[in-house]
N, C-alpha and C positions, 0 to 999 in steps of 0.2 A: 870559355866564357870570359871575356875583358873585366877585369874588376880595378878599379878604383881604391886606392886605399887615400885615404883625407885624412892630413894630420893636423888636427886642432881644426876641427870641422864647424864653420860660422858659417855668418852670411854669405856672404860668394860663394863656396864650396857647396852651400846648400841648394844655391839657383843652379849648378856646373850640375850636382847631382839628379836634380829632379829631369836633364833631358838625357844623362845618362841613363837613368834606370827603365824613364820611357823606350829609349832601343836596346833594353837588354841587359842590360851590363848590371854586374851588382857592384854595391857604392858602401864600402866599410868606412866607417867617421868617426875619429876618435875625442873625447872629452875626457876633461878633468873633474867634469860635475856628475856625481851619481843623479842627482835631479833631473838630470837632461837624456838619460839612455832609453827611457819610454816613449820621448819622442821625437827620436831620431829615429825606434824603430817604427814608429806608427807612421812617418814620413817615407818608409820604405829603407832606410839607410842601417846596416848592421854596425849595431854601437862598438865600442870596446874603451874600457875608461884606461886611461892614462895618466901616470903613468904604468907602464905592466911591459911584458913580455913582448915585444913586437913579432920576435921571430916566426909566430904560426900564422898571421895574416899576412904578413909580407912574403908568405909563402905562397900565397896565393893572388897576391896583387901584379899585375901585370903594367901599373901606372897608378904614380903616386904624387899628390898634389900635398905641397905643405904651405900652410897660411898660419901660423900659429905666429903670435908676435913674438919677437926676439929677446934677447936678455943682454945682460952688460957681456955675457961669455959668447951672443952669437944666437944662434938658432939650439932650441930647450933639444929637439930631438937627435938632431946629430950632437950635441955633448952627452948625451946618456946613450944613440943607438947607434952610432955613424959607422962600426965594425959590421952592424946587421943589416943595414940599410944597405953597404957598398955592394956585402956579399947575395944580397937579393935579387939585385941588377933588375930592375924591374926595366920595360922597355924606354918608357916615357916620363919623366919627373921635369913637374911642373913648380916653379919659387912666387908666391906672392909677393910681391918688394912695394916700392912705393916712389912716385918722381919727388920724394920730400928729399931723395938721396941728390939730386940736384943741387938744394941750396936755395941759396936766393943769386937771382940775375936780374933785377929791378925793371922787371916786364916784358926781360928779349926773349927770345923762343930760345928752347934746348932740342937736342932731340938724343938718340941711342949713343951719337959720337961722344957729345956733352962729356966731359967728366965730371965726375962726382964731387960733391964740393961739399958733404953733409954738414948743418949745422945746431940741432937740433940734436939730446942725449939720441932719440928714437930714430933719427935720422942715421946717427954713426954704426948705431946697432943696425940698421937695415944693410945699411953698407958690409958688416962682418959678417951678418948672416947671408947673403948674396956670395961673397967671395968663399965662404968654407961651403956651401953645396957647389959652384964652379968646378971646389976642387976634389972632389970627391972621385971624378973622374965616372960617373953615372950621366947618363943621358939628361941633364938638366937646362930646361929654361926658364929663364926669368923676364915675370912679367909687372913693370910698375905702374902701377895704378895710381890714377888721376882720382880726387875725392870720391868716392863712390853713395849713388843715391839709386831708389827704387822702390818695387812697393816696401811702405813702413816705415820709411828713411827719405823721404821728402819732405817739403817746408810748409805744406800745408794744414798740419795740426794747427802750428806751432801760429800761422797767417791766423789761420780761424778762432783760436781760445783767445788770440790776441798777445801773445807772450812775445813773438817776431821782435826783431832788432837791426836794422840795417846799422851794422858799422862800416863806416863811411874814412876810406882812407884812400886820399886822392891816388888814382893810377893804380892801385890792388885788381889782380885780378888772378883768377883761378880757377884751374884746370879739372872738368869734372869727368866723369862715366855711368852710364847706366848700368846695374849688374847685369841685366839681358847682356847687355854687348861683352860682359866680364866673361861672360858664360861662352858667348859665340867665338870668341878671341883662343880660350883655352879650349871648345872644340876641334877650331881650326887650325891648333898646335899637333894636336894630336894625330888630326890627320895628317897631317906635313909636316913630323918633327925635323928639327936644325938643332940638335945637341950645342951648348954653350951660346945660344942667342938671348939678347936682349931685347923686350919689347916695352914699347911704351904704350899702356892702355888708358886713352883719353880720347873725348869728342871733335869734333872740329871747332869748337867754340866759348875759348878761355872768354869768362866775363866776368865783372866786376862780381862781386855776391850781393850786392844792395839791387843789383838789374833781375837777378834771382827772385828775390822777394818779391820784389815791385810785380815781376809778371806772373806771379804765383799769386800774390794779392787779386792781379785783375782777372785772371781765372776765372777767381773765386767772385768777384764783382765786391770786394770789398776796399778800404781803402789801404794805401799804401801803407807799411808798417814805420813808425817813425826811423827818423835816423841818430845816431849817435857817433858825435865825434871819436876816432880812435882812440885817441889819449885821454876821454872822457870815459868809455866803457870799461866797464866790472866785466871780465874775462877770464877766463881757465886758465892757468899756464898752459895748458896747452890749446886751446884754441887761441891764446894771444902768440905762439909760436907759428902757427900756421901762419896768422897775416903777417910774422916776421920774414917769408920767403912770399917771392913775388915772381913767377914766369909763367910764359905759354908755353906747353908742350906739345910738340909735333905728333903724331902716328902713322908718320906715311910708312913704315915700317911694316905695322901688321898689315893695313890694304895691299901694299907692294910685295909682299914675302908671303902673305899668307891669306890673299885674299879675302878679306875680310869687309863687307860693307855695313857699316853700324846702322842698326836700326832706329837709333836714337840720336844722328849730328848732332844737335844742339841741346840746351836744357828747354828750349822752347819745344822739341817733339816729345820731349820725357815726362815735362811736367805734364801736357795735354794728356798723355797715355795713363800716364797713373790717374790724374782725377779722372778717366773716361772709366777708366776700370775702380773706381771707387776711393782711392787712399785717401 
């Protein structure tokens, strides 16, 4: 029986799990919240809180996905498990990364060649966690991911209460994905692994984020959300770090290597699918 083991089991590992468990496979998911283990199992996914003992599931897992966010030392799991994980050898290990390892390239396309330019604390930390599972010398791929949205995680609350905010920063523009597509990418790994590949998981249609809203607005039939100059808006540190890198990023990678056709090209078929299905 294929079993899954998910370290720091979120969003994406959630939508990867629900079409594993429909063919079969069982999906073990790890958390650090006792809050969350009723319903990861009511989800179908066998909990296990973390941190603890890896050794007795990873005896049993046959393929392992980690998304857990990094730390200034790298990835949480290989600093506490990296002896138990090697020795497991599971067949397939899948790295959640992120195109923030990029940088900024003031709008030109990157793609797999790109090298790494991180700029960002989370950015550097993507970068060490990427390289210490490379080297581990286990069948690992890594996949970075373009902004990720889907149901729950679209801009249509946000359109509708009226809270929206286009910031408006001339020539920004960025790279998104649907978690469907997050899902169908690391299915497609699986079937065809390529130990030590990189892929880039994004749409075919890097756009400004104020064109986001605007066509999320008209969806909705309501009006556009105002705008706000950059250097006018009240921002996160970290969402004002995002608009500080600026590129398109390529995916002809996963289509060409792994056949991959995304169900969702653009944020123009994602938005449609989510408001059809309700979000």
């Amino acid at each position: 029986m294929p079993t899954l083991l998910s370290l720091g089991h979120g969003y994406t590992a959630d939508h990867l799990a629900r079409r594993l468990l429909a063919q079969g496979w069982t999906v073990i998911g790890t958390t650090r919240d006792p809050a969350r283990l009723a319903g990861l199992e009511t989800a179908g996914v066998e909990p296990f809180l973390w941190p603890g003992d890896l050794t007795p599931v990873l005896a049993r897992a046959s393929h392992v996905l980690a998304s857990a966010a990094p730390q200034d030392a790298g990835d949480p799991f290989l600093a506490q498990a990296r002896a138990t994980l090697q020795a497991a050898r599971p067949a397939w290990v899948g790295y959640l990364s992120t195109t923030a390892v990029y940088g900024d390239h003031g709008g030109a396309w990157v793609d797999e060649d790109t090298p790494v330019s991180p700029q960002s604390a989370r950015a550097v930390q993507r970068v060490l966690a990427e390289r210490q599972w490379l080297a581990t010398g286990l069948p690992v791929h890594v996949f970075r991911l373009a902004g990720i949205y889907g149901p729950g995680r679209g801009p249509f609350r946000k359109v509708r209460d009226g809270t929206a905010r286009c910031i408006l920063k001339p020539g920004q523009v960025f790279s998104r994905i649907h978690v469907a597509d997050i899902a169908e990418t690391l299915l497609a790994s699986i079937a065809r692994p390529a130990p030590g590949r990189i892929y880039n998981v994004c749409d075919d249609d890097p756009a400004p984020p104020e064109d986001v809203l605007a066509h999320a607005a008209r969806l909705l039939g309501l009006p556009e959300p105002p705008g706000i100059p950059y250097d006018q808006a009240d921002m996160t540190p970290m969402a004002r770090s995002f608009y500080a890198e600026n590129k398109r990023v390529r995916n002809h990678r996963l289509r060409q290597e792994l056949g991959v056709r995304l169900t969702y090209p653009s944020y123009r078929a994602g938005l449609a699918a989510l408001l059809a299905a309700g979000d």
